[in-house]
N, CA, C and O atoms as a CHARMM CRD file, in Angstrom:
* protein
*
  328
    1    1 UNK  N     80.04000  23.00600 -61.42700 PROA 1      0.00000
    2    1 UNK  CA    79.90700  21.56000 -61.59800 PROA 1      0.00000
    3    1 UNK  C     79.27200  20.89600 -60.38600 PROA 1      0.00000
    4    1 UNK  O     78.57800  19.90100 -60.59500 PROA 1      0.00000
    5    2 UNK  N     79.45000  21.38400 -59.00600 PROA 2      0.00000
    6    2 UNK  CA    79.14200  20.73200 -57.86200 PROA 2      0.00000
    7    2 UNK  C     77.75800  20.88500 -57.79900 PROA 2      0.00000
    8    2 UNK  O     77.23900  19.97300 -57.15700 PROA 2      0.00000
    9    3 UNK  N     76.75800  21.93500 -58.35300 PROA 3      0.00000
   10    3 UNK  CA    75.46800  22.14100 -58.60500 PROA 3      0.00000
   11    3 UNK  C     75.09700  21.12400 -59.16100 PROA 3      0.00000
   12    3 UNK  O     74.22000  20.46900 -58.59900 PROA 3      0.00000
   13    4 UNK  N     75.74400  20.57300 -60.69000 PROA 4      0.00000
   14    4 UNK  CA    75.08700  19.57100 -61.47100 PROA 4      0.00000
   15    4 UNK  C     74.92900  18.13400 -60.83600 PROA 4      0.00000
   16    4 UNK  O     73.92500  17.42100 -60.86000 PROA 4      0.00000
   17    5 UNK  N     76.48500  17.81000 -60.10700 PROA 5      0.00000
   18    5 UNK  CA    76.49300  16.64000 -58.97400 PROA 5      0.00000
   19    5 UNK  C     75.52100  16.15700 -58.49700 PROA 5      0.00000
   20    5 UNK  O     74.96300  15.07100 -58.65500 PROA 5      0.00000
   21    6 UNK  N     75.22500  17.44800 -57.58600 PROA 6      0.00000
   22    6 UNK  CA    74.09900  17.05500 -56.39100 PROA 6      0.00000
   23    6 UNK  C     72.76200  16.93800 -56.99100 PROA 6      0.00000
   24    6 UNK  O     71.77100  16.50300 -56.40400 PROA 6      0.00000
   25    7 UNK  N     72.82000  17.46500 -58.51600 PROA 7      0.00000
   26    7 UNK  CA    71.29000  17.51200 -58.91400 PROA 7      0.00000
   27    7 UNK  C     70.98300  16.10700 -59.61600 PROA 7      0.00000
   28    7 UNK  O     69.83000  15.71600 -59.79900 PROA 7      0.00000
   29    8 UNK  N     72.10300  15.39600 -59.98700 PROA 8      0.00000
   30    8 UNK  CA    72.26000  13.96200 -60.67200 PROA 8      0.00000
   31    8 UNK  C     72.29400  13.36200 -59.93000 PROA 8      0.00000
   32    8 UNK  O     71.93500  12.21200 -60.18200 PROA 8      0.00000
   33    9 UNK  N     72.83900  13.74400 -58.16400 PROA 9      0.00000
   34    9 UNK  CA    72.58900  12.36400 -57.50300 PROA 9      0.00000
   35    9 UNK  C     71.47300  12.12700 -56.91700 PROA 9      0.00000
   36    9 UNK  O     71.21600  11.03000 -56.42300 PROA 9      0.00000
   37   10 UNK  N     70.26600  13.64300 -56.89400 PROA 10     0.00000
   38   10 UNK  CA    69.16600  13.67800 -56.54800 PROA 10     0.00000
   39   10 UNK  C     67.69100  13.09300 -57.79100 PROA 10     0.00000
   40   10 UNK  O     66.47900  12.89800 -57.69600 PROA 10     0.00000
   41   11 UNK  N     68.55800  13.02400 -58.67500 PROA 11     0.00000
   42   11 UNK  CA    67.09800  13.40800 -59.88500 PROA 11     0.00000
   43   11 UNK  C     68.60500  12.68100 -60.74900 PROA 11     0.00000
   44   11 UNK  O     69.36900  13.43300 -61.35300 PROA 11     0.00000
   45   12 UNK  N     68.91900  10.75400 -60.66500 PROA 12     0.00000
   46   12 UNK  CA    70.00200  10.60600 -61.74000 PROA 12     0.00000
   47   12 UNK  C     68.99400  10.28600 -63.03200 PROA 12     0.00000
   48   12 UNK  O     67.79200  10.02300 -63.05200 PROA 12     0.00000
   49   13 UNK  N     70.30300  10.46100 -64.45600 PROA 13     0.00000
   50   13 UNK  CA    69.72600  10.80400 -65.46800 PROA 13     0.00000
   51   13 UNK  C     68.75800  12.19000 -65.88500 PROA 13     0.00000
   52   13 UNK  O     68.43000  12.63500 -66.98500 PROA 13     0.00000
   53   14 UNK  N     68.58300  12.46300 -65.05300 PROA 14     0.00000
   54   14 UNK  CA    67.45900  13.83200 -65.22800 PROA 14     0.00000
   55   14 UNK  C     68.56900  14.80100 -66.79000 PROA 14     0.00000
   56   14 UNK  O     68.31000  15.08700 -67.95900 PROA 14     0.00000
   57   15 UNK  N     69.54900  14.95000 -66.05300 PROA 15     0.00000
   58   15 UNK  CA    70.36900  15.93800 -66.89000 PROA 15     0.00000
   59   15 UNK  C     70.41900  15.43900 -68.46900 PROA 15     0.00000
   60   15 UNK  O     70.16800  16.02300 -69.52300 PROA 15     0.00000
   61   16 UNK  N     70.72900  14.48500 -68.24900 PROA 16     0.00000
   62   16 UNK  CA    71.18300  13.32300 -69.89700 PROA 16     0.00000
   63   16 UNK  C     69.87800  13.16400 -70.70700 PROA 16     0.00000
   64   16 UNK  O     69.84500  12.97800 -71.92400 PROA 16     0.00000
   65   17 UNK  N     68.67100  13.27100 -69.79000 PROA 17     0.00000
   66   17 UNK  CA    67.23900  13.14600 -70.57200 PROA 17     0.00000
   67   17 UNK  C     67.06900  14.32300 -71.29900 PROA 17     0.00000
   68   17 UNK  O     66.73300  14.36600 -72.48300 PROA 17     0.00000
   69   18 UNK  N     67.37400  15.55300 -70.37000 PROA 18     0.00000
   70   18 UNK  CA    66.97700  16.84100 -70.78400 PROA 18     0.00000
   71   18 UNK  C     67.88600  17.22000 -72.02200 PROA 18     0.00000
   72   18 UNK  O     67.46400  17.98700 -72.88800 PROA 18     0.00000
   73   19 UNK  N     69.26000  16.60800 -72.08300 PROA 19     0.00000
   74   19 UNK  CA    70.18800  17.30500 -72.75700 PROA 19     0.00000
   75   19 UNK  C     69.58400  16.35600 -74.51200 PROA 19     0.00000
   76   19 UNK  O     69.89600  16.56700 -75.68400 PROA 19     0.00000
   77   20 UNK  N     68.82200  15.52700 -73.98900 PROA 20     0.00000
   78   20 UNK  CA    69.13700  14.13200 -75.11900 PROA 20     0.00000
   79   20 UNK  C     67.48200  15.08500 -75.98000 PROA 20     0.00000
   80   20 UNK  O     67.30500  15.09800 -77.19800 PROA 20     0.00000
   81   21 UNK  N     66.78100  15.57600 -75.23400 PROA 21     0.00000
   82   21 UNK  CA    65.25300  15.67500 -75.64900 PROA 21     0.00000
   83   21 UNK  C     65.54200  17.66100 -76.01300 PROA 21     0.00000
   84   21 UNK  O     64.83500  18.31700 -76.77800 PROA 21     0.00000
   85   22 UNK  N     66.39400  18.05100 -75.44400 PROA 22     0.00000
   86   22 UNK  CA    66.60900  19.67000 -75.99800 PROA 22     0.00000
   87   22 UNK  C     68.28600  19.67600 -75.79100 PROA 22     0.00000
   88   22 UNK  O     68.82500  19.92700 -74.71300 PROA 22     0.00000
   89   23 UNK  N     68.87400  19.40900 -76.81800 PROA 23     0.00000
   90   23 UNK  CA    70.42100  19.73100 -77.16000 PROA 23     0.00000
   91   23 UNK  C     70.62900  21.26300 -77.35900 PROA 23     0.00000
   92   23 UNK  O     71.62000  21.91000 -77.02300 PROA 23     0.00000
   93   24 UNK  N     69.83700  21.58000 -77.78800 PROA 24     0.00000
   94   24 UNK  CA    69.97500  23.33900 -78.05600 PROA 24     0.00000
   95   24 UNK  C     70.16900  24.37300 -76.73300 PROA 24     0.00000
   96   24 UNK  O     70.76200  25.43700 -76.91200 PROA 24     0.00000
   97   25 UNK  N     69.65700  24.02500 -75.42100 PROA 25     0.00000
   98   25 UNK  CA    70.11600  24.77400 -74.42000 PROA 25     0.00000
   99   25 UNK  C     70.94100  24.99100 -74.13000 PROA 25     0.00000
  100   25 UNK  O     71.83200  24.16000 -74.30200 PROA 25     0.00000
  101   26 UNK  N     71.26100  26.31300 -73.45300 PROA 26     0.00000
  102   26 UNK  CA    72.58500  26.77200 -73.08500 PROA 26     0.00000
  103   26 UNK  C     72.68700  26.63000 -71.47500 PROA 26     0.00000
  104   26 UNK  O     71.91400  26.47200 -70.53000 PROA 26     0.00000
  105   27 UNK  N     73.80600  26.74900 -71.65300 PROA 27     0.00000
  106   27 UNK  CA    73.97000  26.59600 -69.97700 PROA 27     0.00000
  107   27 UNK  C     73.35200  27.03000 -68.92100 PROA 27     0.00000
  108   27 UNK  O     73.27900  26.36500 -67.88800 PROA 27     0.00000
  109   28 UNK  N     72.79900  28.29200 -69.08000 PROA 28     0.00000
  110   28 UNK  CA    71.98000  29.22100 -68.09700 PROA 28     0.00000
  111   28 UNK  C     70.73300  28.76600 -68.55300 PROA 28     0.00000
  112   28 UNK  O     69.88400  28.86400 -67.66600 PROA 28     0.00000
  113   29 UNK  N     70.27600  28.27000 -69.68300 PROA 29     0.00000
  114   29 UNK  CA    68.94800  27.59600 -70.04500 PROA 29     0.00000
  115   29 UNK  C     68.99900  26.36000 -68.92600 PROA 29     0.00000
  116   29 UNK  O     68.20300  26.42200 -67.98900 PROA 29     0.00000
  117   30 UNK  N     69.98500  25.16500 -69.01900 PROA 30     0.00000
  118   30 UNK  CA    69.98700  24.22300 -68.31500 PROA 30     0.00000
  119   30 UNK  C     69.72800  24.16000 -66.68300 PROA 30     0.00000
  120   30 UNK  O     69.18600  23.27700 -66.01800 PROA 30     0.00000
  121   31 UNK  N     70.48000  25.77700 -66.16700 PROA 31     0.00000
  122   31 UNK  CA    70.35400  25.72700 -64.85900 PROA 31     0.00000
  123   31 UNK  C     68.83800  26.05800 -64.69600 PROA 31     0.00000
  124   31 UNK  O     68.10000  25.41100 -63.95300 PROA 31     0.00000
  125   32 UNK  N     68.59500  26.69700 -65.14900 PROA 32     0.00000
  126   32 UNK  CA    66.58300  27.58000 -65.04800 PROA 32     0.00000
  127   32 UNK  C     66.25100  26.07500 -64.76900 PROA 32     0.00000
  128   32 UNK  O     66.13200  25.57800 -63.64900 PROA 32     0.00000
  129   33 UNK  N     66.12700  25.45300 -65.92800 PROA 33     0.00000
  130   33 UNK  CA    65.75300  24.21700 -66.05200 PROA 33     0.00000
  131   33 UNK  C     65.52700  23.53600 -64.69400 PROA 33     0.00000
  132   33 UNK  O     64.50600  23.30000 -64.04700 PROA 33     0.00000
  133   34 UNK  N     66.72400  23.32200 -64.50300 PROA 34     0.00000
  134   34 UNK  CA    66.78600  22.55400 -63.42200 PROA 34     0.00000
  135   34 UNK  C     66.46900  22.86000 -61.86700 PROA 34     0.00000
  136   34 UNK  O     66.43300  22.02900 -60.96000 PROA 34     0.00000
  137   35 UNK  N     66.22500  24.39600 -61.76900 PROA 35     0.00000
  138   35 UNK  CA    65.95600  24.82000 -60.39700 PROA 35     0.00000
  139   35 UNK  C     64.67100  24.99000 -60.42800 PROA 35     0.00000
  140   35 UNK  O     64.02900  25.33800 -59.43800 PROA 35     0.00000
  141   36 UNK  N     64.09400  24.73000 -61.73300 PROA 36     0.00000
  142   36 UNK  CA    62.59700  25.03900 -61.65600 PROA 36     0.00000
  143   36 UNK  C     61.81000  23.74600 -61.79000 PROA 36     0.00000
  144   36 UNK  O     60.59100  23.71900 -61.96000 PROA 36     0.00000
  145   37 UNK  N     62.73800  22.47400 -61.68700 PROA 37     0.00000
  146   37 UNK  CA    62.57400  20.97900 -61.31800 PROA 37     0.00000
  147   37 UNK  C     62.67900  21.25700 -60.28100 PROA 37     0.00000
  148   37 UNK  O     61.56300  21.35300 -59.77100 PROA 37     0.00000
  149   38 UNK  N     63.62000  21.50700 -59.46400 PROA 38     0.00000
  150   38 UNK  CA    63.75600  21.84800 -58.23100 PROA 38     0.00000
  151   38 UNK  C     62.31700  22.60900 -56.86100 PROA 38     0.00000
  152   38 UNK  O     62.11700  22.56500 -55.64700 PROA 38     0.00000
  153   39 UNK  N     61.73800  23.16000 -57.97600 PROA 39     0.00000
  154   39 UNK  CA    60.43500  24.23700 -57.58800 PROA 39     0.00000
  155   39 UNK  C     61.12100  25.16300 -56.48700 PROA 39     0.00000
  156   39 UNK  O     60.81400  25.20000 -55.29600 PROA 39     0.00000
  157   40 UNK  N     61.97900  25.80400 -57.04200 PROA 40     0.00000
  158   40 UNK  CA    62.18500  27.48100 -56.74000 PROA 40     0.00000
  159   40 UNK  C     61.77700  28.71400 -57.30300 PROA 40     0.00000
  160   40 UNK  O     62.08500  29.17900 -58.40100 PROA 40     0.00000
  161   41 UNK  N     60.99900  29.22000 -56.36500 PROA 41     0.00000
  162   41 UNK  CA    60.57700  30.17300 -56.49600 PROA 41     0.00000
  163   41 UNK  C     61.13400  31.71600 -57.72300 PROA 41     0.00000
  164   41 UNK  O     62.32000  31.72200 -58.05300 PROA 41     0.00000
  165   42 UNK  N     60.51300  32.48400 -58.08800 PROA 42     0.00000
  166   42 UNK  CA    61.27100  32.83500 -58.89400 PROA 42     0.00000
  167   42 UNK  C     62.18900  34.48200 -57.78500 PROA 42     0.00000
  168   42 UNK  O     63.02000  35.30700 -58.16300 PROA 42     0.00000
  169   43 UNK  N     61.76900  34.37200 -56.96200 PROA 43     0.00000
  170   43 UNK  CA    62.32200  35.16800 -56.47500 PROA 43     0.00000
  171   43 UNK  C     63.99400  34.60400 -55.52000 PROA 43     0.00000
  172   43 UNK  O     65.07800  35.17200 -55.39300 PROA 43     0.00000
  173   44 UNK  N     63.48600  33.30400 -55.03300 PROA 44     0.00000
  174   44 UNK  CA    64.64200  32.40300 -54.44100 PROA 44     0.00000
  175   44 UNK  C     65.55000  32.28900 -55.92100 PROA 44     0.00000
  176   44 UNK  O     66.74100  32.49100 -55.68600 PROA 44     0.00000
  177   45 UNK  N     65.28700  32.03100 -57.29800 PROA 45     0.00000
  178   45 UNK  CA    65.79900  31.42500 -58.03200 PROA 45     0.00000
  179   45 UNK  C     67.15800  33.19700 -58.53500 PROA 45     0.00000
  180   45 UNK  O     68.34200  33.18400 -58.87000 PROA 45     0.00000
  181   46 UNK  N     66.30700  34.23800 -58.36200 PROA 46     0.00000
  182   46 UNK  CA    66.92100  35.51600 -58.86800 PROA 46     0.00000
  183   46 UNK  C     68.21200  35.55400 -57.46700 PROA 46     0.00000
  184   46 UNK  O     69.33200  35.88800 -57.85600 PROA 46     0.00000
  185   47 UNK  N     68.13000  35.35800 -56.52500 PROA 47     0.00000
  186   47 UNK  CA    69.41100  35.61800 -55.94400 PROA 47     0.00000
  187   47 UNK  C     70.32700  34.52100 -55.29500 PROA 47     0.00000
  188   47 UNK  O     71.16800  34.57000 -54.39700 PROA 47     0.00000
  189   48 UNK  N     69.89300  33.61300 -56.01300 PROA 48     0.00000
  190   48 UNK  CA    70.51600  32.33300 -56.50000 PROA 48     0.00000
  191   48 UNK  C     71.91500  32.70200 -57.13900 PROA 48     0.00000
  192   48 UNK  O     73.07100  32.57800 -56.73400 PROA 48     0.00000
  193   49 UNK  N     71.29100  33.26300 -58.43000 PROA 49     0.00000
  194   49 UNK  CA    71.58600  33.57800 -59.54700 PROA 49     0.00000
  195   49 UNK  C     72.43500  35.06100 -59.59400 PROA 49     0.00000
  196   49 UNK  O     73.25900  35.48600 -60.40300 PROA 49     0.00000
  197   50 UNK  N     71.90200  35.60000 -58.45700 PROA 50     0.00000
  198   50 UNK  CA    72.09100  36.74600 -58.32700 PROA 50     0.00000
  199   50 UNK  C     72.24600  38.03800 -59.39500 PROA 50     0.00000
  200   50 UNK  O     73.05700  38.94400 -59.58600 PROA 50     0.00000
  201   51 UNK  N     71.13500  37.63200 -59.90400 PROA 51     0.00000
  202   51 UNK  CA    69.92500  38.48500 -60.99600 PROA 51     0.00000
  203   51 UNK  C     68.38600  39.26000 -60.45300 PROA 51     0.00000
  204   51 UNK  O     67.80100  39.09500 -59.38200 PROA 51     0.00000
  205   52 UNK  N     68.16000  39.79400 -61.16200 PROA 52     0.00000
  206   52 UNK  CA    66.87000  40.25200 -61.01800 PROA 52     0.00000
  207   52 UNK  C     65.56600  39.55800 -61.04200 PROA 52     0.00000
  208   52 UNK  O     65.66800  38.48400 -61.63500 PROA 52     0.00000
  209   53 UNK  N     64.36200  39.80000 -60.59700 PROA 53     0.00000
  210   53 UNK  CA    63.26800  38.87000 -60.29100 PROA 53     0.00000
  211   53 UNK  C     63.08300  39.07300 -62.16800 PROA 53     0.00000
  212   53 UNK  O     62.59200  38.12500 -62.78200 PROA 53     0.00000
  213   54 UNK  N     63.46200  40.19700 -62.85500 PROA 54     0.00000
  214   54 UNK  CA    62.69300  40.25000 -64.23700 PROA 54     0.00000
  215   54 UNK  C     63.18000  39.77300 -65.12100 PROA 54     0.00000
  216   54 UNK  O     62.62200  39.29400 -66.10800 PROA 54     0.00000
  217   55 UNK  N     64.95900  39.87400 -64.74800 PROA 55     0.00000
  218   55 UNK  CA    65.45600  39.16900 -65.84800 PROA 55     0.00000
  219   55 UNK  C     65.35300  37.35900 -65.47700 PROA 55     0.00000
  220   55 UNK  O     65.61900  36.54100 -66.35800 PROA 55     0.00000
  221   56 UNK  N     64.96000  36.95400 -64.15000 PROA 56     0.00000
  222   56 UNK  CA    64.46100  35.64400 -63.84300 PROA 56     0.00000
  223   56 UNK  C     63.07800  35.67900 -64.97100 PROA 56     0.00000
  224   56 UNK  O     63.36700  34.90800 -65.88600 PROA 56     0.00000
  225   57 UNK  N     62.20700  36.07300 -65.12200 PROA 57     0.00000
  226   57 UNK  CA    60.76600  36.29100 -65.83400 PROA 57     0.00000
  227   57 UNK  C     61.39200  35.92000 -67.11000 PROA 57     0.00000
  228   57 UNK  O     61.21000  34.75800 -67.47600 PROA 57     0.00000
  229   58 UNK  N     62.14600  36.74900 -67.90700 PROA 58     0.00000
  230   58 UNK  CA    63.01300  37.05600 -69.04400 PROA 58     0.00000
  231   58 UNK  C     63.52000  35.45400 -69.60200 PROA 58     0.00000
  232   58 UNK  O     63.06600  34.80200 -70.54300 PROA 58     0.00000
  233   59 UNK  N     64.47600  35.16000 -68.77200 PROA 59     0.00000
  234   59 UNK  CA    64.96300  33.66900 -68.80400 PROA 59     0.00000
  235   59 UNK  C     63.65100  32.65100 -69.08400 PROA 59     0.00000
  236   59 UNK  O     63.80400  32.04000 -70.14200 PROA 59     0.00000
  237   60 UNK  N     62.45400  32.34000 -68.41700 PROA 60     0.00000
  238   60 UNK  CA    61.80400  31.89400 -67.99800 PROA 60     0.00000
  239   60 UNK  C     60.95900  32.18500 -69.58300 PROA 60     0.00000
  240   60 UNK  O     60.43100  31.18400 -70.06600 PROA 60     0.00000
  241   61 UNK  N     60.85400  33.25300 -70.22300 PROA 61     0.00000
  242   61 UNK  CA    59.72400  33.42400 -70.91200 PROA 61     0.00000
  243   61 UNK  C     60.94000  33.00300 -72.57700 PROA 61     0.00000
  244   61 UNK  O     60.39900  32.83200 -73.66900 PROA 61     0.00000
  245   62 UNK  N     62.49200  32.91100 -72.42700 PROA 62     0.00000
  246   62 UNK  CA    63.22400  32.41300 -73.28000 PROA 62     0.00000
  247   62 UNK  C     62.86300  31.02000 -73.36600 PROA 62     0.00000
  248   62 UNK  O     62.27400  30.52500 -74.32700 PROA 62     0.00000
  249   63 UNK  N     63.28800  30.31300 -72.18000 PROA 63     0.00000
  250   63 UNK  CA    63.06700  29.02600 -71.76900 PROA 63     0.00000
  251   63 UNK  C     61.73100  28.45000 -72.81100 PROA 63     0.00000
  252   63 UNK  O     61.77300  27.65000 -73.74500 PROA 63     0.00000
  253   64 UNK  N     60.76100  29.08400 -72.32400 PROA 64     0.00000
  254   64 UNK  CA    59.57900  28.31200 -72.96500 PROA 64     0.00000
  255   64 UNK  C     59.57100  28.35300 -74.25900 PROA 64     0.00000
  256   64 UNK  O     58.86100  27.54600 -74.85900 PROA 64     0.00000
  257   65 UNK  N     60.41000  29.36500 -75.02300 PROA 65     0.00000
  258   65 UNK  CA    60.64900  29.48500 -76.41000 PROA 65     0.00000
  259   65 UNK  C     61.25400  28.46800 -76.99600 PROA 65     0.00000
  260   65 UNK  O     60.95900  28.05100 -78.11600 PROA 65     0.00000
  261   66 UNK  N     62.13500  28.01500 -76.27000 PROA 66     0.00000
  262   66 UNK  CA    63.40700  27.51800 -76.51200 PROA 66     0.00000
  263   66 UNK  C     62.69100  25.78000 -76.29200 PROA 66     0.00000
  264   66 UNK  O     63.13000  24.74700 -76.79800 PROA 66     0.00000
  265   67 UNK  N     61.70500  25.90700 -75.54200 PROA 67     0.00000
  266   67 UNK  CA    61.07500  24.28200 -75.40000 PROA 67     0.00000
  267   67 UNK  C     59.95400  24.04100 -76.49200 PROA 67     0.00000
  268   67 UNK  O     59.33500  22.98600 -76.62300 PROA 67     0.00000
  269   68 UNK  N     59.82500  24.92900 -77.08500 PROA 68     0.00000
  270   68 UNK  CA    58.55400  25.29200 -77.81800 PROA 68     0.00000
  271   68 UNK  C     57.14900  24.83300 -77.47300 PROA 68     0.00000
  272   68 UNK  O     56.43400  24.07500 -78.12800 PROA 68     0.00000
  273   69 UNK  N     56.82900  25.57800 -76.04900 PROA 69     0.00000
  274   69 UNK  CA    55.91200  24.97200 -75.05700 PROA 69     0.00000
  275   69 UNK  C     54.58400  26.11800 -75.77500 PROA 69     0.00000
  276   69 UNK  O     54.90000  27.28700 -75.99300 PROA 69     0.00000
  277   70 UNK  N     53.33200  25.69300 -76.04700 PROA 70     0.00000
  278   70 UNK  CA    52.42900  26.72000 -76.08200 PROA 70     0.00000
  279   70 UNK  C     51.70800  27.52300 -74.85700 PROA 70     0.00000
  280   70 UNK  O     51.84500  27.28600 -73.65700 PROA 70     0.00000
  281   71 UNK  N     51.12300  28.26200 -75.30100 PROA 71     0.00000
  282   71 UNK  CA    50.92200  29.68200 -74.11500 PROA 71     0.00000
  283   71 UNK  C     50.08400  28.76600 -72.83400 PROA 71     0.00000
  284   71 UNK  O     50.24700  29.11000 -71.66400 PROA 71     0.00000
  285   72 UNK  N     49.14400  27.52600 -73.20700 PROA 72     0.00000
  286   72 UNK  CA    47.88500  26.48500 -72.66900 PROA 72     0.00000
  287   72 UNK  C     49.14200  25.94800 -71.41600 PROA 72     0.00000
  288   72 UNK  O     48.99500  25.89800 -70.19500 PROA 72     0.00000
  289   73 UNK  N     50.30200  25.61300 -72.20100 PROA 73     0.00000
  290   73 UNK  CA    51.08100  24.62300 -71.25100 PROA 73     0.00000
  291   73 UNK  C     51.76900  25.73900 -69.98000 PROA 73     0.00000
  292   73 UNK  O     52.01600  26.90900 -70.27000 PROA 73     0.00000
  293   74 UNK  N     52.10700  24.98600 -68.08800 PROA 74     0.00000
  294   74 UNK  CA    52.28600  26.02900 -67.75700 PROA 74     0.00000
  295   74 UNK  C     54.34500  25.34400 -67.35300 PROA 74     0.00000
  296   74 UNK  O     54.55900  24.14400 -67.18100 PROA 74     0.00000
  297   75 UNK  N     55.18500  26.11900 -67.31000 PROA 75     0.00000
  298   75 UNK  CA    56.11000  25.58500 -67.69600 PROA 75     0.00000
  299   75 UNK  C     56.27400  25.09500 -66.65900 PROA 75     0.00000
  300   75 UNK  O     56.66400  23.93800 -66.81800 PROA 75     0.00000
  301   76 UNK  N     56.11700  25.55600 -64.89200 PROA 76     0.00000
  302   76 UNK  CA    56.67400  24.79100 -64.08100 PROA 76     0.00000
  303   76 UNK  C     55.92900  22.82600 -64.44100 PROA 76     0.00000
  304   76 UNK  O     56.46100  21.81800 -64.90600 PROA 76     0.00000
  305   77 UNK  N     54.97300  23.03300 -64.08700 PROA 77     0.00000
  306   77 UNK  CA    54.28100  21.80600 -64.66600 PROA 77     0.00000
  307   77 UNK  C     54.89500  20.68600 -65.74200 PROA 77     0.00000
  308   77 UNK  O     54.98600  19.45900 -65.73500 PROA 77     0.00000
  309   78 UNK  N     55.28800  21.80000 -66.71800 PROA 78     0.00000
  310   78 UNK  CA    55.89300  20.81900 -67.64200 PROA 78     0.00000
  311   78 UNK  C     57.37600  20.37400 -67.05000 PROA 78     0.00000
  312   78 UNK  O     57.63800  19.17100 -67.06100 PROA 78     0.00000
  313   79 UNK  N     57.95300  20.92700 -66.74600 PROA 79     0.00000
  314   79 UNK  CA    59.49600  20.54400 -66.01000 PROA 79     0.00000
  315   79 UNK  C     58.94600  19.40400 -64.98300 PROA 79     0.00000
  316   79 UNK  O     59.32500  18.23400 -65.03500 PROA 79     0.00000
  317   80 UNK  N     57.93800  19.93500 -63.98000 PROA 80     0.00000
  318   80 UNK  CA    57.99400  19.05200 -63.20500 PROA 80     0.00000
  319   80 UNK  C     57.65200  17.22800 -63.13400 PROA 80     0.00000
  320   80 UNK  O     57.88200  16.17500 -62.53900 PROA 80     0.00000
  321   81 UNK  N     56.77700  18.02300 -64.49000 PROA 81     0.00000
  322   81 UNK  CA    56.24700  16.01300 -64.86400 PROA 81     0.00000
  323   81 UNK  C     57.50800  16.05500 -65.92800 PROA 81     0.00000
  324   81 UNK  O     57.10000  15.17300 -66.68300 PROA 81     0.00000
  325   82 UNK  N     58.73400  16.46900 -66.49000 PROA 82     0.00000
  326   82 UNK  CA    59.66500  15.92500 -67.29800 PROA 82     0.00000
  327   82 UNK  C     60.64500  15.01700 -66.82100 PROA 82     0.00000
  328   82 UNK  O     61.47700  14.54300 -67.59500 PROA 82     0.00000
């Protein structure tokens, strides 16, 4: 919870937009989400997480499924202007 805090008091509403515009994410969807607003790296983001750089890739290539972003769009980009 103290993750989500600091990310609402940095970026408020951010969370409530995302949740209001994709209800379907899951929790580990939400965090990707949000550390990749953040612009972490995907290697900073894997031992974060303390996962693998592939299953970071993995997440990342769910994610865009899950936003139904096409192959043209690039996802950090899209998070970052969201």
């Amino acid at each position: 919870l103290s993750f989500k805090q600091y990310f609402d008091k940095a970026y408020p509403n951010f969370i409530f937009r995302m949740r209001g515009a994709y209800p379907a994410l899951t929790e580990s969807e939400e965090r990707l989400f949000m550390l990749i607003k953040l612009n972490i790296k995907t290697k900073e983001v894997a031992s974060i997480l303390g996962i693998s750089d592939d299953s970071v890739k993995k997440s990342r290539s769910r994610l865009r499924k899950r936003l139904a972003l096409s192959e043209d769009i690039d996802l950090n980009t899209f998070i970052s202007m969201f």
